[in-house]
C-alpha positions as CSV (number, residue, x, y, z in Angstrom):
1,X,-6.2,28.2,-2.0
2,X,-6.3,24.6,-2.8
3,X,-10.1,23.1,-3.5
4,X,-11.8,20.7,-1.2
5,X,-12.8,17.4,-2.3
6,X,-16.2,15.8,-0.9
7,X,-15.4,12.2,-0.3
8,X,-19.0,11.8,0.9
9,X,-20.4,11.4,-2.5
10,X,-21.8,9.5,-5.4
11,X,-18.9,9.3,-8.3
12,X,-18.4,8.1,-11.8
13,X,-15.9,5.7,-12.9
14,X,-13.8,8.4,-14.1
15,X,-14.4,10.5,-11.2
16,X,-13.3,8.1,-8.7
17,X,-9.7,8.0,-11.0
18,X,-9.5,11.5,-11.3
19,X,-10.0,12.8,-7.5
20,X,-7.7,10.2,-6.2
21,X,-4.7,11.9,-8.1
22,X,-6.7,15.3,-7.5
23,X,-6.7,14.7,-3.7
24,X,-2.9,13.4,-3.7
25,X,-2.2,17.0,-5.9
26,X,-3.7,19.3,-3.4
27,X,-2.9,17.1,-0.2
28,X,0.4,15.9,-1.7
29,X,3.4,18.0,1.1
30,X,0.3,18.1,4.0
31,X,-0.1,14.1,3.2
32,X,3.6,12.6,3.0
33,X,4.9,14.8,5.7
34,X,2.4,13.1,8.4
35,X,3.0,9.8,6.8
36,X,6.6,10.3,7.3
37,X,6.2,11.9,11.1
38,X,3.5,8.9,11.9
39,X,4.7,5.9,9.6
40,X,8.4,7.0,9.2
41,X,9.9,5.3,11.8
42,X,8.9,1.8,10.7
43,X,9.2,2.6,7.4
44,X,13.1,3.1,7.8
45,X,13.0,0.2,9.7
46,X,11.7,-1.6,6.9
47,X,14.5,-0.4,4.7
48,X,16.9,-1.3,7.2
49,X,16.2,-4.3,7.8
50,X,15.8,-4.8,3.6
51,X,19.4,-3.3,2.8
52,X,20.9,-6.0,5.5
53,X,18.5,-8.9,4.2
54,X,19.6,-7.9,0.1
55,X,22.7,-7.8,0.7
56,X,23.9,-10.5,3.4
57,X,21.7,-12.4,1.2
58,X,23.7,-11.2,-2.1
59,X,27.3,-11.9,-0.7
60,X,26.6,-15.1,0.5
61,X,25.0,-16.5,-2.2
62,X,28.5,-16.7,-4.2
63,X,28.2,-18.6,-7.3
64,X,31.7,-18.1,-8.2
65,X,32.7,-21.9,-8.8
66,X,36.6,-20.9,-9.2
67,X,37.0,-19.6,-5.7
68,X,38.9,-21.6,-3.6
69,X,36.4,-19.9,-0.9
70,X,33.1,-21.3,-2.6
71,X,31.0,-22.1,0.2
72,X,33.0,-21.7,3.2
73,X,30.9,-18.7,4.3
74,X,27.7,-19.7,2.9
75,X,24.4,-18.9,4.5
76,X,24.5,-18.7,8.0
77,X,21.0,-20.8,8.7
78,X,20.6,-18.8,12.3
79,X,21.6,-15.1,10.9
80,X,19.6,-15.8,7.6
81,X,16.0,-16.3,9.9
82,X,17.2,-13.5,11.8
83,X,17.4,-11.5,9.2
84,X,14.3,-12.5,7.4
85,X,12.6,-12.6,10.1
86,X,13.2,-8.7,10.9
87,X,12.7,-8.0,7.4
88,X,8.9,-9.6,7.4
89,X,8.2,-7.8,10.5
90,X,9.3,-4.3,9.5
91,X,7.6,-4.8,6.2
92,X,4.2,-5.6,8.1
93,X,4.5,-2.8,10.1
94,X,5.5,-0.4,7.6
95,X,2.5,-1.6,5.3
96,X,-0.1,-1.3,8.2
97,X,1.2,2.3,9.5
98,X,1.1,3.7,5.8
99,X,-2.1,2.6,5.0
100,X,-3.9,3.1,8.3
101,X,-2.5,7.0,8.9
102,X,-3.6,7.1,5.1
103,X,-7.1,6.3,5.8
104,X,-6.8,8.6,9.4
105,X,-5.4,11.5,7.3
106,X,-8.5,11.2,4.9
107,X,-10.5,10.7,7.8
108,X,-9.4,13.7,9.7
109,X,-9.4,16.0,6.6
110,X,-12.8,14.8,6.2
111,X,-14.2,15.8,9.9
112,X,-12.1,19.0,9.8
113,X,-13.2,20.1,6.2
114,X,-10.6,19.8,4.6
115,X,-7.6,20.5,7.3
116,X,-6.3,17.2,9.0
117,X,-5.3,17.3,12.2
118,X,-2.2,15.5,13.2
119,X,-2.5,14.9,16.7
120,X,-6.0,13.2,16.1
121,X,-4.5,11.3,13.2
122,X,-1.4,10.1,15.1
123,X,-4.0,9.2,18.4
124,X,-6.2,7.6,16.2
125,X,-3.5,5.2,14.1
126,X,-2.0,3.9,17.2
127,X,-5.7,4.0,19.0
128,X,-6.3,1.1,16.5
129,X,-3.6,-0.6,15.5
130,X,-3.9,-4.0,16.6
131,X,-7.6,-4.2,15.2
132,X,-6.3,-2.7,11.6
133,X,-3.6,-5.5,11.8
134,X,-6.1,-8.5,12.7
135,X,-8.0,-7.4,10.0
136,X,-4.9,-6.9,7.6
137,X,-4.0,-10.5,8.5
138,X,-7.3,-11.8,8.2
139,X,-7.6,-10.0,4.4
140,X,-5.0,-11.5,3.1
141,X,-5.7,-15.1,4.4
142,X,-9.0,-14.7,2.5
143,X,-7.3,-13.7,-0.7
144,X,-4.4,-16.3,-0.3
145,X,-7.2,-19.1,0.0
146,X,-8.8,-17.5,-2.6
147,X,-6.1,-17.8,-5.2
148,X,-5.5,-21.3,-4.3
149,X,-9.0,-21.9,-5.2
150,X,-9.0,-20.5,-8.9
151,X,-8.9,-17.1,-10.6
152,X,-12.8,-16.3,-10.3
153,X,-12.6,-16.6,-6.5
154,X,-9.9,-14.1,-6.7
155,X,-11.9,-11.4,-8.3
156,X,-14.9,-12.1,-6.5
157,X,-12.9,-11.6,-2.7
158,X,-10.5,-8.9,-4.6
159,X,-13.9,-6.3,-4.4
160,X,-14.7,-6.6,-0.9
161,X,-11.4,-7.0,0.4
162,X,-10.4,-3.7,-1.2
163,X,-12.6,-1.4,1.0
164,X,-12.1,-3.7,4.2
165,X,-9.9,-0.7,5.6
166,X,-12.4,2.0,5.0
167,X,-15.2,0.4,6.7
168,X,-13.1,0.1,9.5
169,X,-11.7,3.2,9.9
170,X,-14.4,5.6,8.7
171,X,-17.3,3.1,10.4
172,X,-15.6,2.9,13.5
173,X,-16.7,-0.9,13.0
174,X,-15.1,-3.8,14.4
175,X,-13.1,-6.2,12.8
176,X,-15.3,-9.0,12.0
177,X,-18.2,-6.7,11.5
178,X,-15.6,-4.7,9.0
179,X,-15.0,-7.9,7.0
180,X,-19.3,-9.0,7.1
181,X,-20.2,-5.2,6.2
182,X,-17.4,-5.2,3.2
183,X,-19.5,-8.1,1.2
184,X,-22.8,-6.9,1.5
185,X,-21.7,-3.4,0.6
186,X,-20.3,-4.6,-3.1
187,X,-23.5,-6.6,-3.6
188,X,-25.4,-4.3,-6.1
189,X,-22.4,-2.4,-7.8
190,X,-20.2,-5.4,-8.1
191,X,-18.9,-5.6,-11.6
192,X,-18.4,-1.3,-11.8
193,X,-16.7,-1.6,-8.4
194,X,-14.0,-4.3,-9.6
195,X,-13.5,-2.6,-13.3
196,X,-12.3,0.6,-11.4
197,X,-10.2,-1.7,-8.6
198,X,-8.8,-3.1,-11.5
199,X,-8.3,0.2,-14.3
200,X,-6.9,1.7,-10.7
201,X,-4.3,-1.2,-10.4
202,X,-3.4,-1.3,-13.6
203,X,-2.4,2.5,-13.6
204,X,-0.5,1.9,-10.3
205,X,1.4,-1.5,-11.6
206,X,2.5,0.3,-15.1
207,X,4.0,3.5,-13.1
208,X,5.6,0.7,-11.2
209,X,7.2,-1.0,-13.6
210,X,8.3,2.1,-15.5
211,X,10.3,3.1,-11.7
212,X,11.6,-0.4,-11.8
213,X,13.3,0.1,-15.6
214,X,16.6,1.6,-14.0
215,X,16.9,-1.0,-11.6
216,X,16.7,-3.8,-14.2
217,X,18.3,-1.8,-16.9
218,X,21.6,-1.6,-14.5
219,X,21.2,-5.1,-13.7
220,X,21.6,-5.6,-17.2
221,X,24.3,-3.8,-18.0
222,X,26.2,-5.3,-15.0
223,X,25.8,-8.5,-16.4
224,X,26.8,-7.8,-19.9
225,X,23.7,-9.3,-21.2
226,X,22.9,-5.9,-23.4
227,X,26.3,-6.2,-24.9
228,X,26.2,-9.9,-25.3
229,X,29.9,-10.0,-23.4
230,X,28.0,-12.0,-20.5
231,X,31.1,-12.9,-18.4
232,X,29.8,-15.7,-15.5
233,X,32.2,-13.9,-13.2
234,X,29.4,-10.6,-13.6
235,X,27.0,-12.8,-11.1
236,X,29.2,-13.7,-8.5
237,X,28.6,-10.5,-6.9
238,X,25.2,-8.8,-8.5
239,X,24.3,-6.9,-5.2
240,X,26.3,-3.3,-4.7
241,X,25.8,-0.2,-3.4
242,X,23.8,0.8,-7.0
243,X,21.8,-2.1,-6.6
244,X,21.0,-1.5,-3.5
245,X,20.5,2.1,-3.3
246,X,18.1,1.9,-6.8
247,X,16.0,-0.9,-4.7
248,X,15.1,1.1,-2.0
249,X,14.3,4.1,-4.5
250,X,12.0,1.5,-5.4
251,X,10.8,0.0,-2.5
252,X,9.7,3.4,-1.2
253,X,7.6,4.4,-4.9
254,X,6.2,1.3,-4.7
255,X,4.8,2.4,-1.4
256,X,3.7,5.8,-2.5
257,X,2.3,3.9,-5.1
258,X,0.2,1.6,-3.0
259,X,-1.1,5.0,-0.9
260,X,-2.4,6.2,-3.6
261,X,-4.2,3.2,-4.3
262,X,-5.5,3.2,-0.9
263,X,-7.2,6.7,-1.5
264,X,-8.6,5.7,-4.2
265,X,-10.4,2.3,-2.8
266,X,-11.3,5.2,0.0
267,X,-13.0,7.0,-2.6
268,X,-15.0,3.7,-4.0
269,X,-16.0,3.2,-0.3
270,X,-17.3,6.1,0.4
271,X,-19.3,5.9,-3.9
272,X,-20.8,3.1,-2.8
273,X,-21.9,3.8,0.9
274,X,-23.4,7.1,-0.6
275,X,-25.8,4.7,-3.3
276,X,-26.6,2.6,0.0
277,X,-27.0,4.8,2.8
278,X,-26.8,8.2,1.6
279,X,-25.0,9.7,4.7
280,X,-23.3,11.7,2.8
281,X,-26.5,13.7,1.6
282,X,-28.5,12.9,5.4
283,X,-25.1,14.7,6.8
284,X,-25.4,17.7,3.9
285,X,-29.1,18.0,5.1
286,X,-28.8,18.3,9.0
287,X,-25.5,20.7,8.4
288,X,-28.2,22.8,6.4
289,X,-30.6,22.8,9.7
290,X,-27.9,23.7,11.5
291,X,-27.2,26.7,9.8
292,X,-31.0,27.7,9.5
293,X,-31.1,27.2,13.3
């Protein structure tokens, strides 16, 4: 029987790091099957629309200077914003059903002790999908300003803008009052709260990088570059069906990857509401009286 993990509680730094790969062990074929039944169609969009982008994009960017061809079917101006355009979109949506059935699943598992409910999760991610993408669209606007500003701005919106979601979802707030609530719940554990955001993305950007070595080892090796035999005629056409097929393998880690991050900026959330509010311990209590009554 797999154990239950109380999100509602205070956690140590090591704690938060250690239950978010604990939750994605126990949860792990309950989890990605309802993200693939709720997210799955946009997320093939996504990699649809990606495949077409990479490689109309790869065949028509022919560097091949010998060809008496160069440049007679160059980049279609109309097809290539077309294309880009669907690959944006897909990409959007793909991002903002992963991430909100994530935080519904954890949601649900939480209400249900332990068992998530599928229906609810499904009702609940379309229920509030417009609001989860104003507020995805308004997060990243404040980051992007942010990093035009300087690095310090960066790290100060990167706290609050990591829990955004959570509020709204497990608050039932709101989108503006998601984004006011996110900065004056970071106030007092500010600097623990960004160490673990950032030990958390560091984990999730090294396993990234070690998925991505085949990818840029083949590129390598396609372009004779590890055999020093670098023939110019080798980048003329560097997008394939290897190419391709290794991208999306990473395309759709890198996803996992960022789900996994999401549970884990769930888990600071719900750390920090507990040292604020305690509702974790207030709902403890009254499910005590319950049981006495």
């Amino acid at each position: 029987m797999k154990s239950y993990i109380e999100f509602k509680q205070e956690r140590s730094f090591e704690n938060i790091l250690s239950d978010t790969f604990g939750f994605v062990r126990n949860e792990f074929k309950s989890f990605f099957k309802t993200i693939f039944q709720v997210a799955g169609p946009y997320i093939i969009l996504f990699i649809i629309s990606m495949v077409f982008y990479t490689y109309y994009t790869g065949q028509t960017l022919n560097f091949d200077l010998t060809s008496n061809d160069f440049g007679s079917d160059f980049i279609d101006p109309f097809l290539l914003l077309i294309s880009a355009g669907a690959y944006l979109i897909s990409a959007l949506l793909a991002y903002v059903f992963a991430i909100s059935t994530t935080l519904h699943y954890i949601k649900s598992y939480i209400t249900n002790n332990g068992n998530a409910d599928f229906n609810e999760i499904k009702q609940n991610v379309y229920k509030r999908f417009w609001g989860f993408l104003g507020l995805g669209v308004l997060k990243w606007i404040t980051l992007i300003v942010a990093i035009f500003l300087c690095v310090l701005p960066v790290f100060y919106f990167m706290v609050p803008m990591a829990i955004i979601f959570s509020i709204y979802i497990f608050e039932n707030q709101d989108a503006s009052s998601a984004y006011g609530s996110s900065f004056s719940l970071i106030k007092s554990e500010f600097w623990v709260t960004l160490a673990t955001i950032i030990v958390l993305g560091i984990i999730v950007t090294i396993a990234s990088y070690v998925f991505a070595l085949p990818t840029t080892i083949y590129t390598l090796l396609k372009t004779g570059i590890f055999s020093g035999e670098i023939d110019p005629e080798n980048f003329t056409n560097l997008v394939d069906p290897i190419s391709i097929i290794l991208n999306v393998l990473g395309t759709l880690f890198q996803l996992s990857l960022n789900l996994i991050f999401t549970i884990g900026t769930a888990l600071i959330y719900f750390n920090l509401n507990e040292k604020k509010n305690f509702s974790g311990t207030l709902d403890r209590i009254e499910s005590i009286g319950n049981i006495g009554e």
